[in-house]
Backbone of each chain as ProteinMPNN parsed JSONL, in Angstrom:
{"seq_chain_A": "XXXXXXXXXXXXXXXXXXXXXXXXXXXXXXXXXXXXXXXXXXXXXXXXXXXXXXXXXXXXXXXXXXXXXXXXXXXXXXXXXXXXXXXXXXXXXXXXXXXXXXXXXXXX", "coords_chain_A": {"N_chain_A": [[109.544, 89.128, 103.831], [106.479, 88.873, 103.577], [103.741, 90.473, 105.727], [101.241, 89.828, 106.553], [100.205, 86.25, 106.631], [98.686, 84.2, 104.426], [97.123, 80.512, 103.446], [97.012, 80.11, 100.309], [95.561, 78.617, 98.892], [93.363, 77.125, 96.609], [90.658, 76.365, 98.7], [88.464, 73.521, 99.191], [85.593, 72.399, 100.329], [82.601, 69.961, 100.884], [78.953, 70.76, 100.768], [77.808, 71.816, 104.177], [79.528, 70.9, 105.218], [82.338, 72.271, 107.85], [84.339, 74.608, 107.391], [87.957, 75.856, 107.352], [89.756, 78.422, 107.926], [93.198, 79.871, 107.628], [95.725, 82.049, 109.131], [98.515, 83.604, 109.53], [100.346, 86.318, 111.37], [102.407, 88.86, 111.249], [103.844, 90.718, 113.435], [103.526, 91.494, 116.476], [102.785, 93.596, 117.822], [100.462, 93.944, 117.085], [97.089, 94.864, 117.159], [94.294, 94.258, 116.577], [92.447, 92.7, 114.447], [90.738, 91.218, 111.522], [88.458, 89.285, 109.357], [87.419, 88.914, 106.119], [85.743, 89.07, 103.519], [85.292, 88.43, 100.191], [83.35, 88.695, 96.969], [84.09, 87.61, 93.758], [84.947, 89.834, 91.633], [84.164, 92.295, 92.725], [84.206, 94.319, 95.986], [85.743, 93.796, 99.073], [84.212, 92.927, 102.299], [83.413, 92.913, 105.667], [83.252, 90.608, 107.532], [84.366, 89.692, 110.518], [85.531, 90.727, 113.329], [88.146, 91.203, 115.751], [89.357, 91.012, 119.007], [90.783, 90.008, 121.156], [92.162, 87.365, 122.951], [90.813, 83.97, 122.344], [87.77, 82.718, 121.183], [85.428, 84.027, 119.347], [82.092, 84.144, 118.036], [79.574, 84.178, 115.265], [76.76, 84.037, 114.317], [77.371, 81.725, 111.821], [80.11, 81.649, 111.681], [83.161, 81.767, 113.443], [85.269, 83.087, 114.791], [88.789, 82.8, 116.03], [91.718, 83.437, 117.825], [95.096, 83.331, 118.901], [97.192, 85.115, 120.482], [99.949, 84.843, 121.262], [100.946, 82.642, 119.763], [100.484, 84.12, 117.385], [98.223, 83.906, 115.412], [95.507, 83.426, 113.504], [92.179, 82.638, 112.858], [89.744, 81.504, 110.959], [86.312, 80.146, 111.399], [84.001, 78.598, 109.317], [80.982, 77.105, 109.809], [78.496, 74.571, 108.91], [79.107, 74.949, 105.895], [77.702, 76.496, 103.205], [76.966, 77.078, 99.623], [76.585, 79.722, 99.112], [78.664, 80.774, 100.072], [81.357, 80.559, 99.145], [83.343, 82.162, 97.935], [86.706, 84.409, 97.955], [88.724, 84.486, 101.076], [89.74, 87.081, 103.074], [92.205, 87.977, 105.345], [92.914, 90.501, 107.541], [95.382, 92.209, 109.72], [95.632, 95.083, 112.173], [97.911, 97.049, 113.288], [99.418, 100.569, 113.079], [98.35, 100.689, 110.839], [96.259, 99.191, 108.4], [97.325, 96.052, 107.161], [96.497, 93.384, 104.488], [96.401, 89.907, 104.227], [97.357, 87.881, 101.417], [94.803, 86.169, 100.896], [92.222, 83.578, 100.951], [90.679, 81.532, 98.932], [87.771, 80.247, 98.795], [85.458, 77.328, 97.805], [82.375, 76.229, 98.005], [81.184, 73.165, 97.5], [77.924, 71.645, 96.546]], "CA_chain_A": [[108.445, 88.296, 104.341], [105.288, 89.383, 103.938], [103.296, 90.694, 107.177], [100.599, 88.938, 107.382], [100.317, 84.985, 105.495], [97.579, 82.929, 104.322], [97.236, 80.23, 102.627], [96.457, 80.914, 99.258], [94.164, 77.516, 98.313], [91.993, 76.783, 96.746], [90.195, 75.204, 99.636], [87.317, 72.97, 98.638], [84.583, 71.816, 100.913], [81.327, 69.877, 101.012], [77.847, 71.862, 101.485], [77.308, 71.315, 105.271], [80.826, 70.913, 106.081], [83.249, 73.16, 107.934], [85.439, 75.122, 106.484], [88.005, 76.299, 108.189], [90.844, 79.312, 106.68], [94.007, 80.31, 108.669], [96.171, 83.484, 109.163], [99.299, 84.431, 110.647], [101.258, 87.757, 111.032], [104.84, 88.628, 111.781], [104.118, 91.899, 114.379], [103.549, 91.134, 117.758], [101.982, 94.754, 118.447], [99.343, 94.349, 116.103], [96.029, 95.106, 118.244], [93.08, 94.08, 116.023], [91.78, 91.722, 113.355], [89.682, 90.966, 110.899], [88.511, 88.942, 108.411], [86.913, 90.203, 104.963], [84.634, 87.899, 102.335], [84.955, 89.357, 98.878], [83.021, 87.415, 95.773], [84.338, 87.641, 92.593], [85.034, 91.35, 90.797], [83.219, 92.894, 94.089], [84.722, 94.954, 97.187], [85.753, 92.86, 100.386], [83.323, 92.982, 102.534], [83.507, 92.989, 106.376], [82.349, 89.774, 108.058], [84.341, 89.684, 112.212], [87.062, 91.483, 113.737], [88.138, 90.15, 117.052], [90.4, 91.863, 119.75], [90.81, 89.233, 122.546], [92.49, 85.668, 122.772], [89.881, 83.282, 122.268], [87.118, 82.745, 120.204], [84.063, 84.874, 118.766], [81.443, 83.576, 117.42], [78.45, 85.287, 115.15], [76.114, 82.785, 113.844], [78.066, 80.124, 111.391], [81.214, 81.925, 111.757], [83.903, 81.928, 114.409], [87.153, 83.789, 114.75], [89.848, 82.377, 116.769], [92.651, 84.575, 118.155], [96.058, 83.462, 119.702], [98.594, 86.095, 120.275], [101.024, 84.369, 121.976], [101.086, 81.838, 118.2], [100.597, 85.139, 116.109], [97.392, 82.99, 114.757], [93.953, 83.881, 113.775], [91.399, 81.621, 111.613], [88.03, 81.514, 110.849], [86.024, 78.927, 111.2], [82.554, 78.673, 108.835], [80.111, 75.669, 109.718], [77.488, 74.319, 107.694], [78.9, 76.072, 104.794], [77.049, 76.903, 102.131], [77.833, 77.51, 98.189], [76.831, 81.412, 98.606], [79.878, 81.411, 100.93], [82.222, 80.61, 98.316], [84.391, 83.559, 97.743], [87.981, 84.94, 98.763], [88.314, 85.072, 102.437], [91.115, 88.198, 103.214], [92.667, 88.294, 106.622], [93.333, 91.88, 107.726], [96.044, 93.279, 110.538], [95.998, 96.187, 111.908], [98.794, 97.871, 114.333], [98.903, 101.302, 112.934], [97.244, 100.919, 109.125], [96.007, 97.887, 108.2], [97.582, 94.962, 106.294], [95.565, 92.418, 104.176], [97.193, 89.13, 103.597], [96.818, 87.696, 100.104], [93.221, 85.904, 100.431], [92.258, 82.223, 100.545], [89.738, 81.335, 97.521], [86.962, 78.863, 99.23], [84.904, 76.673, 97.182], [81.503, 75.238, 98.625], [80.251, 71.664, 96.609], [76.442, 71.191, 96.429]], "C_chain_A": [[107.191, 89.152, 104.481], [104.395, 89.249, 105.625], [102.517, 89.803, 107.709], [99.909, 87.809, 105.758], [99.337, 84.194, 105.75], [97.433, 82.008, 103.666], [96.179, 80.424, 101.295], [94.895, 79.691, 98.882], [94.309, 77.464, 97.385], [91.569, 75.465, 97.799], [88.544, 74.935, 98.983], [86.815, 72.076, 99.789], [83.347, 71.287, 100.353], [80.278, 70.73, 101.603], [77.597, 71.17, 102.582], [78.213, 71.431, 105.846], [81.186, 72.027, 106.865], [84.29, 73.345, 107.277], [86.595, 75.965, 107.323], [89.763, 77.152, 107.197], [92.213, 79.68, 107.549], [95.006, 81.411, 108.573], [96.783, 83.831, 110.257], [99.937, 85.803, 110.295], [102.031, 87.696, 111.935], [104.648, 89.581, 113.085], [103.308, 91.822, 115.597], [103.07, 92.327, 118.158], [100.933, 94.878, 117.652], [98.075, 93.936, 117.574], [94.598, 94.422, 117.86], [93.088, 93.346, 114.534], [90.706, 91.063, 112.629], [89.261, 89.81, 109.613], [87.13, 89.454, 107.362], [86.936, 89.076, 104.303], [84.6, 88.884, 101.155], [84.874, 88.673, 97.625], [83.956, 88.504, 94.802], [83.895, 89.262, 91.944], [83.868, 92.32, 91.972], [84.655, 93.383, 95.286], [84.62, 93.935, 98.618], [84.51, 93.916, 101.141], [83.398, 92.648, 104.693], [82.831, 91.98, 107.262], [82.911, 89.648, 109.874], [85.116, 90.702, 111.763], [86.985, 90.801, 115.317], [89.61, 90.866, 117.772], [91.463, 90.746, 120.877], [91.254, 87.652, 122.208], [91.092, 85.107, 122.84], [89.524, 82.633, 121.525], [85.912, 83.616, 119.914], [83.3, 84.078, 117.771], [79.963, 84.46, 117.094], [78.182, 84.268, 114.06], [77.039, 82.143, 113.083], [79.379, 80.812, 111.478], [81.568, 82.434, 113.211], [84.925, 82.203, 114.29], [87.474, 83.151, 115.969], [91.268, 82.559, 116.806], [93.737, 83.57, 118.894], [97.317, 84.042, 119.284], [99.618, 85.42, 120.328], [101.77, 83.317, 120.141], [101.3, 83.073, 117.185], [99.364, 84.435, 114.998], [96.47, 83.884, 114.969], [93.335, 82.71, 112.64], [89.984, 81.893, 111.64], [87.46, 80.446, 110.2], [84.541, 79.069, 110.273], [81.718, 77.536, 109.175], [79.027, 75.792, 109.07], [77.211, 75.35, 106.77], [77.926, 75.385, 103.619], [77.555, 77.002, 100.927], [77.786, 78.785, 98.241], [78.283, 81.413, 99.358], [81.569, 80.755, 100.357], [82.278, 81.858, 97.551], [85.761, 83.192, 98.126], [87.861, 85.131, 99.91], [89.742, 86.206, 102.961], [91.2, 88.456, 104.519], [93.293, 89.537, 106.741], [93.784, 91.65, 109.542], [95.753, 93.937, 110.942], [97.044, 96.582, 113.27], [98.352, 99.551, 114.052], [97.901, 101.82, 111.744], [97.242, 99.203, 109.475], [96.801, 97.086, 106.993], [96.63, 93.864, 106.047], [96.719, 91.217, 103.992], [96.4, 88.629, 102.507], [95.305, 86.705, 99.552], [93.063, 84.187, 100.832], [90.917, 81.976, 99.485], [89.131, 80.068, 98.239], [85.915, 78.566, 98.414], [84.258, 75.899, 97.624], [80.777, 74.141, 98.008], [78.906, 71.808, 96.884], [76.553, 69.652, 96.754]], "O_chain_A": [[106.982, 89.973, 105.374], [104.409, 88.301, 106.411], [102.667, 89.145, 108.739], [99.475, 88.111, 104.647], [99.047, 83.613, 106.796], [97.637, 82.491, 102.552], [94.995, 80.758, 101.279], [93.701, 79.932, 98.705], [95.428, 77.731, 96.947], [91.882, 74.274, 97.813], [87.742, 75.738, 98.506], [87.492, 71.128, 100.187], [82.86, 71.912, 99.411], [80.451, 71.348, 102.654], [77.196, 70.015, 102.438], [78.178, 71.966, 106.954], [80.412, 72.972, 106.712], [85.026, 72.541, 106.705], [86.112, 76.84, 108.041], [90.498, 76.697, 106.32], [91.749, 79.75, 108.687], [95.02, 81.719, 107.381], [96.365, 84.18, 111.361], [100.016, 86.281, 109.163], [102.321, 87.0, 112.907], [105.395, 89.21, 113.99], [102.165, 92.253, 115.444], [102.774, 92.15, 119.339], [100.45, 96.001, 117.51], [98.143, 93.143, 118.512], [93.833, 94.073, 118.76], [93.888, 93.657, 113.652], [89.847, 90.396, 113.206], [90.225, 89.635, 108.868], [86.159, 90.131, 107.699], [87.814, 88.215, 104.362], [83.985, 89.951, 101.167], [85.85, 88.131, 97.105], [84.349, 89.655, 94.993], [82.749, 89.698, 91.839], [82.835, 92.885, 91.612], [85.772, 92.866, 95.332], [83.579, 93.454, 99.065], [84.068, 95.023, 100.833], [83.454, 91.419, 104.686], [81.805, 92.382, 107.811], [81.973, 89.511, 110.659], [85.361, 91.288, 110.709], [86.095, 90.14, 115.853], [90.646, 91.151, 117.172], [92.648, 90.883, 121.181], [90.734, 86.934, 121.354], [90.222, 85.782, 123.391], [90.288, 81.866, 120.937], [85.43, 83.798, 121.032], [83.81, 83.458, 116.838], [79.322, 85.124, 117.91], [78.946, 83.792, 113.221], [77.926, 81.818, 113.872], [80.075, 79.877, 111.081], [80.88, 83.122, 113.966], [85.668, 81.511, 113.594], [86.645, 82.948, 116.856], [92.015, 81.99, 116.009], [93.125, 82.823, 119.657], [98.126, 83.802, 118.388], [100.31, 85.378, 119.311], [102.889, 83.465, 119.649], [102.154, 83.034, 116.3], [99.621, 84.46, 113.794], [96.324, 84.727, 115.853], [93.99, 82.098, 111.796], [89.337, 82.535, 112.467], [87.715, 79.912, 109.12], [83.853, 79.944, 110.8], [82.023, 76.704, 108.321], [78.564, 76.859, 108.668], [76.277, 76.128, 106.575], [77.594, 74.237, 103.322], [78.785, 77.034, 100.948], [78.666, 79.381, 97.622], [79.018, 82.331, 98.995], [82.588, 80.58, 101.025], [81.476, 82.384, 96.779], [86.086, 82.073, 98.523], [86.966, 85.918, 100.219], [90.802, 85.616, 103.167], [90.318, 89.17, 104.997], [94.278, 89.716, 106.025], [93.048, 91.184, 110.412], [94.879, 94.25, 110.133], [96.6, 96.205, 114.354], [97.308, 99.987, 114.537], [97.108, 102.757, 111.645], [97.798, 98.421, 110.246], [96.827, 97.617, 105.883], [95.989, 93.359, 106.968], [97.854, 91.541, 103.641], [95.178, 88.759, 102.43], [94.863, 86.547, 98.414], [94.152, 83.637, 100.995], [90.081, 82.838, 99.755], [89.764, 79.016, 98.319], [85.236, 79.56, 98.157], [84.762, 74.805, 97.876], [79.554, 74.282, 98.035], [78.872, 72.356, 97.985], [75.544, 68.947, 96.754]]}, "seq_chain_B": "XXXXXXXXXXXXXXXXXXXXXXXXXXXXXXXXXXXXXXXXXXXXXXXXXXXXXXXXXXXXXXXXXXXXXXXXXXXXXXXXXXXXXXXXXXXXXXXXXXXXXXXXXXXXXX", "coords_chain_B": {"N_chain_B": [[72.478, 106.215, 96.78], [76.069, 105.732, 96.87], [78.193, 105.003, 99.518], [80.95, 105.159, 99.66], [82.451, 106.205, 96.554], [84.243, 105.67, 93.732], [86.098, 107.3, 91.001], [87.829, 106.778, 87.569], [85.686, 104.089, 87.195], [86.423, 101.657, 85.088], [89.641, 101.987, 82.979], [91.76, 102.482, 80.612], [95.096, 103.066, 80.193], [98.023, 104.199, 78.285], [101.499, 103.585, 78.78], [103.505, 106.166, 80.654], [101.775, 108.069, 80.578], [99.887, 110.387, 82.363], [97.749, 109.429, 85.445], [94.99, 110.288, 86.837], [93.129, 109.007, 90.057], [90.122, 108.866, 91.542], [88.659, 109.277, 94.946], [86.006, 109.702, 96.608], [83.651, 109.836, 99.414], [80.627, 109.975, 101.283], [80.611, 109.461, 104.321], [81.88, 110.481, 106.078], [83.97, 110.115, 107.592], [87.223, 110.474, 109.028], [89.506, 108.749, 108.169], [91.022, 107.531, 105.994], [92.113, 105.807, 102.997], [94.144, 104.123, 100.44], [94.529, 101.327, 98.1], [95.917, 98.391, 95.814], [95.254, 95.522, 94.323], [96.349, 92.503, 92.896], [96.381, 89.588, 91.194], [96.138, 86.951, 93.301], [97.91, 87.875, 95.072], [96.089, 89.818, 97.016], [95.286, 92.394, 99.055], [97.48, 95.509, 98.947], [98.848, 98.164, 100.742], [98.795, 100.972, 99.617], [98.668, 104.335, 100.209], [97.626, 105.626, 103.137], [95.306, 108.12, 105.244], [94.642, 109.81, 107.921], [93.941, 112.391, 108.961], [93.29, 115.407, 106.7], [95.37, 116.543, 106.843], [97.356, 114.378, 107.389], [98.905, 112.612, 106.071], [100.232, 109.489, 104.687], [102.71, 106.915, 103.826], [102.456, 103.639, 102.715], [102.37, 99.933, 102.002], [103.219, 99.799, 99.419], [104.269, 102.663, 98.23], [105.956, 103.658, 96.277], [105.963, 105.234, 93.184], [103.462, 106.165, 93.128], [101.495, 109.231, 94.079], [99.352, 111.039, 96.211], [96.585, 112.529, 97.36], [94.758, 114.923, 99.251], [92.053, 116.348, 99.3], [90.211, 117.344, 101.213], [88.107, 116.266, 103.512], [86.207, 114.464, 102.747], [87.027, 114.037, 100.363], [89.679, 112.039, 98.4], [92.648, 111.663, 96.765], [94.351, 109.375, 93.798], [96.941, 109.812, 92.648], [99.047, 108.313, 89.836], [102.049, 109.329, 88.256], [103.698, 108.704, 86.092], [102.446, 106.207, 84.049], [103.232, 102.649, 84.455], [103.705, 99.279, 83.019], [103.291, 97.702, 85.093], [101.723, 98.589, 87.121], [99.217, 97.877, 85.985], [96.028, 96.864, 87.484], [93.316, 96.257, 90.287], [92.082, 98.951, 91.718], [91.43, 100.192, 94.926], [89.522, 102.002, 97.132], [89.469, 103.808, 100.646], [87.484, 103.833, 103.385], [87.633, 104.398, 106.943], [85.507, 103.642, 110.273], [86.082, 103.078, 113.569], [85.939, 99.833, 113.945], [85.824, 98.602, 111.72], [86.444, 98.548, 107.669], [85.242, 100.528, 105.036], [85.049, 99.525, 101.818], [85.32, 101.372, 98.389], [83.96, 100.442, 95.099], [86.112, 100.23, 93.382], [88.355, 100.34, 91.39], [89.407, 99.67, 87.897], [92.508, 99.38, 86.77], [94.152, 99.732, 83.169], [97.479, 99.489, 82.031], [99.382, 99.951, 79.2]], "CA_chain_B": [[73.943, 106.376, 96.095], [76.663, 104.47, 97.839], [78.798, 105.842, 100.842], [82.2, 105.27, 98.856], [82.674, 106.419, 95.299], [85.389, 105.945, 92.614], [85.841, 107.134, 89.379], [86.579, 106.358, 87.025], [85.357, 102.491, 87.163], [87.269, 101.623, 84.144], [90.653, 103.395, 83.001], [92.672, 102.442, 79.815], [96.005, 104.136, 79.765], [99.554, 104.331, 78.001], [103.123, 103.703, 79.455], [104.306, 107.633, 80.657], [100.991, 108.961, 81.194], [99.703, 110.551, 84.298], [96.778, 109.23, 85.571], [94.284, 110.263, 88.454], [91.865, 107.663, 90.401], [89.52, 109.891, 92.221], [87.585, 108.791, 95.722], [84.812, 110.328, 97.736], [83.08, 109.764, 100.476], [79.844, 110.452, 102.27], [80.642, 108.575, 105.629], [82.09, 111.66, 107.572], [85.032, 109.463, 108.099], [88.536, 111.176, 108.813], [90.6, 107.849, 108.133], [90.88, 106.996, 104.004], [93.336, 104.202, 102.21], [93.726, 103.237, 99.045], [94.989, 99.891, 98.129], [95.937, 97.58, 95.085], [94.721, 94.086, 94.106], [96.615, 91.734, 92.018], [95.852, 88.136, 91.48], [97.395, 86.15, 94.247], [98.384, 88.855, 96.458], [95.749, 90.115, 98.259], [95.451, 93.834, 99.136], [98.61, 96.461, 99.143], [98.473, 99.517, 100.861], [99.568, 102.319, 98.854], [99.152, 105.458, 100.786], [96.741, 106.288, 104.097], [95.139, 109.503, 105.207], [94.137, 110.019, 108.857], [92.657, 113.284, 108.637], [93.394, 116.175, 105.773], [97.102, 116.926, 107.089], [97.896, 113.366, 108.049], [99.271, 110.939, 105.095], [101.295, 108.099, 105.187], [103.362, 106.1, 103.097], [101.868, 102.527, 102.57], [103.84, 99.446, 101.507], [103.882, 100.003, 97.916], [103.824, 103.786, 97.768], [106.442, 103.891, 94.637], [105.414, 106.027, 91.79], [102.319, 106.765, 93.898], [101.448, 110.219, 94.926], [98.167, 111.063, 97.036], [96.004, 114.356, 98.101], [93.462, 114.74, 100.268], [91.477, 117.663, 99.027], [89.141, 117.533, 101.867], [87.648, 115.099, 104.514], [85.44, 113.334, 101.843], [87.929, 113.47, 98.908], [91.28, 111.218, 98.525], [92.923, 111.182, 95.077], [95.61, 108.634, 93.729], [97.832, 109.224, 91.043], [100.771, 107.923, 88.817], [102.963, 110.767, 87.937], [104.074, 108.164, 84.847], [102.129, 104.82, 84.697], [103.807, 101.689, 84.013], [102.533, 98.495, 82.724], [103.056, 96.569, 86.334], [100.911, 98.981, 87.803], [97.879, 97.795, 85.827], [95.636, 96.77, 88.551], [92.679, 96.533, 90.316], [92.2, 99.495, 92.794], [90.571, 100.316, 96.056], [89.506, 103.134, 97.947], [88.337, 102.829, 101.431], [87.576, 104.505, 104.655], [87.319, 103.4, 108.328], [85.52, 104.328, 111.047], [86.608, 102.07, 114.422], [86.892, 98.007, 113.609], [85.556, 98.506, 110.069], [86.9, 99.672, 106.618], [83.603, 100.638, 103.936], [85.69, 99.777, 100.177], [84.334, 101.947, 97.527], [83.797, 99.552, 94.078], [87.197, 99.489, 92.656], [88.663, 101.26, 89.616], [90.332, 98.927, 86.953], [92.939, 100.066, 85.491], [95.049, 98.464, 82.5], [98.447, 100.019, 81.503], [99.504, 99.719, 78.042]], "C_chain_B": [[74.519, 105.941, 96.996], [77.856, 105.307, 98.201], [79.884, 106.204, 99.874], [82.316, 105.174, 97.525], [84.039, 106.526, 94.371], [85.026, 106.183, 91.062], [87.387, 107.473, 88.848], [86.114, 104.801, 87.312], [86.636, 101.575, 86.323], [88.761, 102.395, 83.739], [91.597, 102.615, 82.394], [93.6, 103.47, 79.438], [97.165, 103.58, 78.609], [100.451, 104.691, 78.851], [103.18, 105.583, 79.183], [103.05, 108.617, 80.904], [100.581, 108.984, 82.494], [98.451, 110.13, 83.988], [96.099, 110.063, 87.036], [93.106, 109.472, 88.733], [91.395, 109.226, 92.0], [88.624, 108.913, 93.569], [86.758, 109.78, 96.47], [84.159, 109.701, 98.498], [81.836, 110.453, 101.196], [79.338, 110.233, 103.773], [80.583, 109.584, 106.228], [83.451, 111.273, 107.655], [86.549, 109.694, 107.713], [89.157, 110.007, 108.156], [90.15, 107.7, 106.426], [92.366, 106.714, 103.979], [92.848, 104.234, 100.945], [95.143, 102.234, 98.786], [95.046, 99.56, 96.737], [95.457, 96.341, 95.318], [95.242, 93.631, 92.823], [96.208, 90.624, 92.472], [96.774, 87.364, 92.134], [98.162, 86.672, 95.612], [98.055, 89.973, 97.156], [95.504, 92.433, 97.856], [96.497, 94.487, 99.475], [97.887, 97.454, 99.448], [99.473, 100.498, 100.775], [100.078, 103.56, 100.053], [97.117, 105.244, 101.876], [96.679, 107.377, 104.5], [94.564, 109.626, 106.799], [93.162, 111.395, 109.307], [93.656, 114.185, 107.301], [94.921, 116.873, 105.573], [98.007, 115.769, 107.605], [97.976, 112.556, 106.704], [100.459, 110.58, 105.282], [101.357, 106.989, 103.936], [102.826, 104.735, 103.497], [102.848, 101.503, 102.103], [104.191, 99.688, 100.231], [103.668, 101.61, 97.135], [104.793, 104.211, 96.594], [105.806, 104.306, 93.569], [104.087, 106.003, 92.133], [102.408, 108.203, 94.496], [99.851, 110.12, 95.093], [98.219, 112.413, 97.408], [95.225, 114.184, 98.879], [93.452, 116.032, 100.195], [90.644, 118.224, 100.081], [88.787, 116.323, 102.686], [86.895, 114.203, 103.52], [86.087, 113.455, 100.646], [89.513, 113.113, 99.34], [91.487, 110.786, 97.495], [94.267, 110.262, 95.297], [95.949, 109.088, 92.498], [99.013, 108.621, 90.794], [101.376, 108.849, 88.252], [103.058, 109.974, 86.45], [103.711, 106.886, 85.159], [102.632, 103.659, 83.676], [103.123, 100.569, 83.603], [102.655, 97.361, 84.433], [102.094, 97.149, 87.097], [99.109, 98.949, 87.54], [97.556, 96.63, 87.145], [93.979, 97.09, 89.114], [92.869, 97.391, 92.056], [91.613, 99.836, 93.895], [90.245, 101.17, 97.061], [88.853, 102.546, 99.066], [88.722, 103.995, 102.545], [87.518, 103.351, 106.045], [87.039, 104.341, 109.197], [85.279, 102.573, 112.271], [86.766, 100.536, 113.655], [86.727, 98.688, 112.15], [85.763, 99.036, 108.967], [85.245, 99.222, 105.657], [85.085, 101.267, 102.438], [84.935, 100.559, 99.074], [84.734, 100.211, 96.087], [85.117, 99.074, 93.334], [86.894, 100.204, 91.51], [89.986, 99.741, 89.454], [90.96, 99.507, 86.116], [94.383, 99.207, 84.653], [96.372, 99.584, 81.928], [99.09, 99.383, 80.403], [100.92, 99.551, 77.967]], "O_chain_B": [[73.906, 105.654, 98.024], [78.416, 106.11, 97.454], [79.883, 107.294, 99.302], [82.302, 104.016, 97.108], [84.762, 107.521, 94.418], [84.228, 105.677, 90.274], [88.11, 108.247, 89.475], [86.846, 104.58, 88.277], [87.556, 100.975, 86.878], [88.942, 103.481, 84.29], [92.358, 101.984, 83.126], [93.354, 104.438, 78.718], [97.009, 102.45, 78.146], [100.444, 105.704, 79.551], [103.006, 106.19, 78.127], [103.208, 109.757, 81.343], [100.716, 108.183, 83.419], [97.923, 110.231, 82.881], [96.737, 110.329, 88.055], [92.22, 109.252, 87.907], [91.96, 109.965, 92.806], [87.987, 107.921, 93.215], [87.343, 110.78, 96.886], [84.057, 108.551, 98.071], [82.067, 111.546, 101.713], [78.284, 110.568, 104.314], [79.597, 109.891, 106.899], [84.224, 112.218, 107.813], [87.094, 109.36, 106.661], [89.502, 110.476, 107.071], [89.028, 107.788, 105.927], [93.352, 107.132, 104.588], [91.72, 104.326, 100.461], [96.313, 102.369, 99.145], [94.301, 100.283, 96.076], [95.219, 96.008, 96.479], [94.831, 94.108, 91.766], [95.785, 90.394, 93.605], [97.916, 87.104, 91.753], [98.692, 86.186, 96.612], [98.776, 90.81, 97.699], [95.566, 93.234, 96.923], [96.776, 94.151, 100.626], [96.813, 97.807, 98.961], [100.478, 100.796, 101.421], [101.174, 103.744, 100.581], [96.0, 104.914, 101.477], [97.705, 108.045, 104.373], [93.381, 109.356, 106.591], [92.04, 111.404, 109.814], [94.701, 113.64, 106.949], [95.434, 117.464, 104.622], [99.107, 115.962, 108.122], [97.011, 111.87, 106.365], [101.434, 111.098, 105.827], [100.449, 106.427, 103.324], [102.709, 104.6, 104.715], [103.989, 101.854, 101.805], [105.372, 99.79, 99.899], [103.178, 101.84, 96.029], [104.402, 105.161, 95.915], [105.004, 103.536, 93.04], [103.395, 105.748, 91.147], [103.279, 108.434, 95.335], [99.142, 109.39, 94.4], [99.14, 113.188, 97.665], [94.988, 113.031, 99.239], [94.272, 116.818, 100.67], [90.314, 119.408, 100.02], [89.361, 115.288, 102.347], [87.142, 113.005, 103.656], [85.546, 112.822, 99.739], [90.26, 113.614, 100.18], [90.909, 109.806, 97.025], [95.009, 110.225, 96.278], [95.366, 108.819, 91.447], [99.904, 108.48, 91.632], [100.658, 109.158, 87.3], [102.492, 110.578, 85.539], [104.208, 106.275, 86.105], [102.502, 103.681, 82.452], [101.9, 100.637, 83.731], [101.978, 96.345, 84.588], [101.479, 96.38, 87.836], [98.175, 99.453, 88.163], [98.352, 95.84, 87.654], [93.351, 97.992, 88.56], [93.389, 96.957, 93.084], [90.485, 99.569, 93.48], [90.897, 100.95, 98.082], [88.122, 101.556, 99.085], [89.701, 104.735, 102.635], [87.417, 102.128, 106.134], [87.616, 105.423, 109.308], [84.699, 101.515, 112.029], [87.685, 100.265, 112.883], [87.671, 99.271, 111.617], [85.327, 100.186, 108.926], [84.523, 98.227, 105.614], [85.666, 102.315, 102.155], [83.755, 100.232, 98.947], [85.521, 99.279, 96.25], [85.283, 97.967, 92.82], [85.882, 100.55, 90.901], [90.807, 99.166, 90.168], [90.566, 100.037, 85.078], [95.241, 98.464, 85.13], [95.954, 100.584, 81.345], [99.403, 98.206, 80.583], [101.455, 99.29, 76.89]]}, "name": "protein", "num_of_chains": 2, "seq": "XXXXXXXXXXXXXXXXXXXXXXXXXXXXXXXXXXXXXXXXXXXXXXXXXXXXXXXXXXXXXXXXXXXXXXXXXXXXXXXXXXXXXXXXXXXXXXXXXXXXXXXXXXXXXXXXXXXXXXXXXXXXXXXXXXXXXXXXXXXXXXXXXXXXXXXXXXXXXXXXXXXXXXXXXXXXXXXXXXXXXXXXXXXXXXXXXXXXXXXXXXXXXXXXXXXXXXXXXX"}
């Protein structure tokens, strides 16, 4: 079983909509999380990280943490087409794990 | 010039040869990874480096070896490269939340 699972997609939204991606992992001591935007033949790219049950929020994007579920997601509102990419949920306990991506697709 | 460097970019081999994927760094930053990317599954991590006497086996460190010549260099090679290991690859550092990926070396095994 892979560590940490996303779904793969393709998720397809309207421009304006929310978009919203989700991401669990198996290890219950993992401390920190992130998620990572990486277009097409390009290097992920570092958009939250988030320590704390909750939520975080940094302008149209919001991470949302529960340990206790082993959940994280990220929410985008009034997406956009630039913000069609791969979105890669990253782990970390002592190295980091990526899970395998979700591929989002914003309509005009 | 850009923090994290790989070379080469490109990198057409043959089954049984050795290869080396070279990274550098001008962060400062003790921690360095390097990672795979196939289609569908995301990032693997090969081998990590915490500082210059600290590496660590990754999940797919098989027919992977790793150096760390120095705080700003972290090589990968294939002792003998196969064709499953064509791939796109990824160097990367971290300093606290954030990893800085260098560009990615492509490489195709014959």
């Amino acid at each position: 079983q892979k560590e940490v699972e996303q779904n793969s997609g393709p998720l397809s939204v309207p421009e304006g909509a929310i978009a919203s991606l989700n991401c669990t992992y198996s290890d219950r001591g993992s401390q920190s999380f992130f998620w990572y935007r990486q277009y097409s033949g390009k290097s992920p790219e570092l958009i939250m990280f988030i320590y704390s049950n909750g939520d975080k929020e940094d302008g149209r994007f919001t991470a949302q943490l529960n340990k206790a579920s082993q959940y994280v997601s990220l929410l985008i509102r009034d997406s956009q087409p630039s913000d069609s990419a791969t979105y890669l949920c990253a782990v970390n306990f002592n190295d980091v794990r990526f899970g395998a991506g979700t591929r989002l697709t914003v309509k005009p | 010039d850009a923090d994290v460097t790989q070379t080469p970019r490109n990198r057409i081999t043959k089954t049984g040869k050795r290869i080396m994927l070279e990274c550098s760094q001008t962060k400062g930053h003790d921690r360095m990874y390097w990672y795979r990317q196939d289609p569908g599954l995301g990032l693997q991590l090969i081998y990590y480096s915490f500082d210059v006497k600290d590496i660590n086996k990754g999940e797919i460190s098989d027919g992977y070896s790793v150096s760390r010549q120095a705080q700003a260099k972290f090589s990968l090679s294939l002792e003998s490269a196969i064709p499953n290991q064509t791939a796109l690859y990824f160097c990367a550092t971290r300093s606290g939340n954030e990893q800085f990926f260098g560009p990615g070396t492509r490489l195709t095994v014959l």
